[in-house]
N, C-alpha and C positions, 0 to 999 in steps of 0.2 A: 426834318419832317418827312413822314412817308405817308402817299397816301395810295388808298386800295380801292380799285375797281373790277365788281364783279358781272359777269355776262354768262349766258347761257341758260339762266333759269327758264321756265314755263311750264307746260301744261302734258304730261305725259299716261298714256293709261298703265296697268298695274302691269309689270310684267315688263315693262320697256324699259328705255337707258336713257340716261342725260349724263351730259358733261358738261362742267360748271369749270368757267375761267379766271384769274384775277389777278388782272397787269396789278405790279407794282409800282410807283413813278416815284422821286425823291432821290436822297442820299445812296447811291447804286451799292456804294460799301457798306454801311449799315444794312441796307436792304439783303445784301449777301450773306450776312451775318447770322439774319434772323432766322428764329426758327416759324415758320410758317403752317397756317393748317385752317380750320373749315369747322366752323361750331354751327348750329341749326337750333331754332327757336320756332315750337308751331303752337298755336291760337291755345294761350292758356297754360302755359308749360312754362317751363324755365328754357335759359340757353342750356345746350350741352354740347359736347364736345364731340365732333366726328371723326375730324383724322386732324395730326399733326404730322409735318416732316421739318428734319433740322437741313441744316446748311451741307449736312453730306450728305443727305436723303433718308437717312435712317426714322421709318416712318413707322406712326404708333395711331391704334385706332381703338374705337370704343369696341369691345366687345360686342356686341349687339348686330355692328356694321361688317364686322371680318366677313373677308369671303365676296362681297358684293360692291362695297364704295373700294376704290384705289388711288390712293391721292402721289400726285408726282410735280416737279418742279424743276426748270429751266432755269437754272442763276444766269444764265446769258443774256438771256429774254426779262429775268426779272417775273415771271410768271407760273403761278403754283396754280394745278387742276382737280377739279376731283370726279372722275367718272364713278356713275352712280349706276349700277345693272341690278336687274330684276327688282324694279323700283316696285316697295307698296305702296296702298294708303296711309299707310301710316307714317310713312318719310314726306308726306304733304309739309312744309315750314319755310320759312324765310332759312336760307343760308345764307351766313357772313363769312368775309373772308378775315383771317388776325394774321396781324406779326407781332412776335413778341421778339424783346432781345432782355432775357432776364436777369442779367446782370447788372443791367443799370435802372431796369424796371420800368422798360421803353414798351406801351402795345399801343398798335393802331387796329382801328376794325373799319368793316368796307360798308359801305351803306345798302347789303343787303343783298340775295335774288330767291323771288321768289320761285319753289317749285311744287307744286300742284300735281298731286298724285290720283288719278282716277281708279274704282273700280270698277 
């Protein structure tokens, strides 16, 4: 069992930066394993995917985000980040934290942080 806790969300105006955080706690070796990453869901929309990193860091992001979110991860710490710069309106959503381990078709997801984009 893994489970995922995220911090850092809130209230930012357009143009600023948030970092968003999400200990892992559970199985430290499975959790090392996983490939980890960062999907966002805002009022009416689908989830979608914003960044993933695997277990070496080799990290994959939505088009849309290149350039601006960077997501990175401590296997020491057990905790994957995602700094968000020159945040819009538009990036307003709940973000979750996932770990996936897809070979046995293992995910967990984190219950949330909201981030609030002003213009």
């Amino acid at each position: 069992q893994v489970h995922l806790v995220e911090s850092g969300g809130g209230l930012v105006q357009a143009g600023g930066s948030l970092r968003l955080s999400c200990a892992a706690s559970g199985n430290s070796f499975v959790i090392n394993v996983m490939t980890m990453g960062w999907y966002r869901q805002a009022p009416g929309k689908q989830r979608e995917l914003v960044a993933t990193i695997s277990r070496d860091g080799a990290a994959n992001y939505a088009d849309s985000l290149k350039g601006r979110f960077t997501i990175s991860r401590d296997n020491a710490q057990n905790t994957v980040a995602l700094q968000m710069n020159s945040l819009k309106p538009e990036d307003t959503a709940v973000y979750y934290c996932n770990a996936v381990l897809a070979s046995i078709q293992l995910t967990y997801w984190g219950q949330g942080a909201q981030v609030t984009v002003s213009s």
